[in-house]
C-alpha positions in Angstrom: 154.0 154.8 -9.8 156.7 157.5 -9.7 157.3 159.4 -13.1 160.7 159.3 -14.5 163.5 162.2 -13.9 165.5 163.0 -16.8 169.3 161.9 -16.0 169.8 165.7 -16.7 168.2 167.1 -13.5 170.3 164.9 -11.3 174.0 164.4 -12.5 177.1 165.9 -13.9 177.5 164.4 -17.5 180.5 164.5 -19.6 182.4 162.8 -22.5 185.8 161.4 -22.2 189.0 163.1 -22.7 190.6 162.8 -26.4 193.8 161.2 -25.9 195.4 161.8 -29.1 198.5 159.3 -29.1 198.7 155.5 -28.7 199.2 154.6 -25.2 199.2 150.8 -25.5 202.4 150.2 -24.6 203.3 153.3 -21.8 203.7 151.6 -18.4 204.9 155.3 -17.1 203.1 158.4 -15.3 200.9 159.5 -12.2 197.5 160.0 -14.5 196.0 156.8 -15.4 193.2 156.6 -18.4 190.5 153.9 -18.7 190.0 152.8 -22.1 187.8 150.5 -23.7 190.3 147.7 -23.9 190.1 148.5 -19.9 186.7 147.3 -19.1 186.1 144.4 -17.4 184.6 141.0 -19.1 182.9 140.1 -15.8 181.7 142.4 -14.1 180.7 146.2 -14.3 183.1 147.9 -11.9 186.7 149.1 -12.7 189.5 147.8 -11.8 192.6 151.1 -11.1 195.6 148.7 -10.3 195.1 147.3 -13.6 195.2 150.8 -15.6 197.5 152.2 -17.6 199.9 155.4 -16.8 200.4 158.0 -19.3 202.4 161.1 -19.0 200.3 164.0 -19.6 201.4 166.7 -22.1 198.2 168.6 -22.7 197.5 172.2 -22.2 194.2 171.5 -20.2 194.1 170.0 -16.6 193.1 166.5 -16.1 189.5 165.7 -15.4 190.1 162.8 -12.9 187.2 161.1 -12.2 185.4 161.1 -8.6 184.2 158.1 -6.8 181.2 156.4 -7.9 181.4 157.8 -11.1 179.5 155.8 -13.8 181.4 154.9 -17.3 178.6 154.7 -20.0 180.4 153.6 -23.2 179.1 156.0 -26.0 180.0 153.5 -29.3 178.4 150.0 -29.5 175.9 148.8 -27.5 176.0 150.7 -24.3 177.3 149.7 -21.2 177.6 151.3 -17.4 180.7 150.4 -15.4 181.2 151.9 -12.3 184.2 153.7 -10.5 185.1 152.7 -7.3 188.6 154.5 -7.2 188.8 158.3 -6.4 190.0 161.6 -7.2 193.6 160.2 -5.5 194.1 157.4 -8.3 194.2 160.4 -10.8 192.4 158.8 -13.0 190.7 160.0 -16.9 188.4 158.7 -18.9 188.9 158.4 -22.9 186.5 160.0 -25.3 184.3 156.7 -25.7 182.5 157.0 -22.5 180.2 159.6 -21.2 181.4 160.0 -17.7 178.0 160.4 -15.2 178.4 161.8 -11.6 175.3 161.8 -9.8 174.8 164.7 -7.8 172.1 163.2 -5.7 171.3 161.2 -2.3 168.2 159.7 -3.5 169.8 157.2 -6.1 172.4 154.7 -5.5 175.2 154.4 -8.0 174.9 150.6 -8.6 171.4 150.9 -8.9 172.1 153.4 -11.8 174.9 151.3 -13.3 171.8 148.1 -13.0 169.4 150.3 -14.3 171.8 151.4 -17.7 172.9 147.6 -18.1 169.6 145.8 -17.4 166.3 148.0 -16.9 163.6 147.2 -19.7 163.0 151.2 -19.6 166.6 151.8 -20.6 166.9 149.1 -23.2 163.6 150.8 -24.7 165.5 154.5 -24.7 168.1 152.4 -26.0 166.0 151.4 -29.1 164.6 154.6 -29.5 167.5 157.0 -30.2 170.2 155.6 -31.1 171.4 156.0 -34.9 173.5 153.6 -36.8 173.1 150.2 -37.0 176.4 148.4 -36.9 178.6 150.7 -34.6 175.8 153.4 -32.9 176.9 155.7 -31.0 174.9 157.1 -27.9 175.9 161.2 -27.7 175.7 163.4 -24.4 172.9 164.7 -25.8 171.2 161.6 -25.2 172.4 161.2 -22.0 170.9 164.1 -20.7 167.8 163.3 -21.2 167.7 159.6 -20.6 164.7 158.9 -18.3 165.5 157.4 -15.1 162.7 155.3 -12.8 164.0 156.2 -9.3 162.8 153.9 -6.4 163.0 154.3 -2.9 166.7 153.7 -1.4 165.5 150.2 -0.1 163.5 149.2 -3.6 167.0 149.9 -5.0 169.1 147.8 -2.8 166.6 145.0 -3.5 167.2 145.0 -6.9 170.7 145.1 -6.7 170.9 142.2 -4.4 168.8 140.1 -6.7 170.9 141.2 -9.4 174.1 140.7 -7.4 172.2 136.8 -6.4 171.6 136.0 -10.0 174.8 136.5 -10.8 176.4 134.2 -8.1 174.0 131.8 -9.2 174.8 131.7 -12.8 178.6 131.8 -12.1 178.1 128.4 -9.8 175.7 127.1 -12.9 178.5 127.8 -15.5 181.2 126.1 -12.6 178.5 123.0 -12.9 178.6 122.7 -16.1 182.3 122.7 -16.7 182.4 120.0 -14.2 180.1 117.9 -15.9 181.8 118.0 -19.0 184.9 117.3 -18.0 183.2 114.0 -16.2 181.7 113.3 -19.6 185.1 114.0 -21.4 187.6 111.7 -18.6 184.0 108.9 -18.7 183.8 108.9 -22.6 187.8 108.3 -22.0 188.1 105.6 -19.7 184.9 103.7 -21.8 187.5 104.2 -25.1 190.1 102.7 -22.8 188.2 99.4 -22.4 188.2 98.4 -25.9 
């Protein structure tokens, strides 16, 4: 059994750009910023198209984010969500994610985003150092030295598939369900209808 390799000898890690005005309501500008109300209640990669344009009036350059970057929200209960866009969607991250851009061959992005998300190592890091209990927040500090289990490239793809498998299947479970109740609902209905 491999030994684990701190996330810190591996990736790029950074926190999210402080965006200091409300951009709820701009539908304007060529940089586009993922924020928490972003994220996707599905699934754990990011949608661009569906991102919102701001104009950008700070002194610094924009950090856009590269592709496969991985989105580990910093305040709550962590989560990973993965970038498919590129460095051409000019996009930024806010300041509650801690942006992670791995710099290497031998670990697959969507295994990382599984292995944030679902891995019983994680979960335990998880436990271990956060602080607070009703809004904790997970600091780059942490970050860097999360310990990651990193399998060969074909262990990986394994677990993603079965991940990617279990999914399907629950989403054909939860389709089954809704069927059956509405046979319930329209039978319950028509047996009313008799009397």
């Amino acid at each position: 059994m491999s030994k684990p390799i701190l996330l810190k000898h591996f990736a790029q890690l950074y926190t999210g750009f402080t965006i200091r005005e409300s951009i709820d309501y701009l539908d304007y500008g060529e940089v586009k910023a993922i924020q928490v109300k972003d994220l996707p209640k599905d699934s754990h990669q990011i949608d661009t198209t569906l991102l919102t344009g701001i104009e950008w009036k700070y002194d610094s350059k924009p950090q856009y984010l590269p592709h496969n970057a991985i989105l580990l929200l910093a305040r709550g209960e962590p989560k990973a969500y993965l970038f498919s866009g590129s460095l051409k969607d000019k996009v930024v991250a806010s300041n509650p994610f801690i942006i992670i851009h791995s710099l290497s061959e031998i670990i697959l992005p969507k295994y990382l985003v599984w292995y944030f998300n679902h891995a019983i190592t994680a979960k335990s890091y998880y436990s271990a150092v956060l602080r607070g209990t009703s809004f904790p927040i997970f600091t780059l500090a942490m970050a860097k030295e999360f310990p990651i289990k990193i399998p060969p490239i074909t262990i990986q793809k394994q677990i993603i598939d079965r991940h990617t498998q279990a999914l399907t299947e629950q989403k054909k479970l939860e389709q089954l369900i809704a069927l059956r109740q509405e046979y319930n609902a329209a039978l319950a209905e028509q047996i009313l209808n008799t009397y």
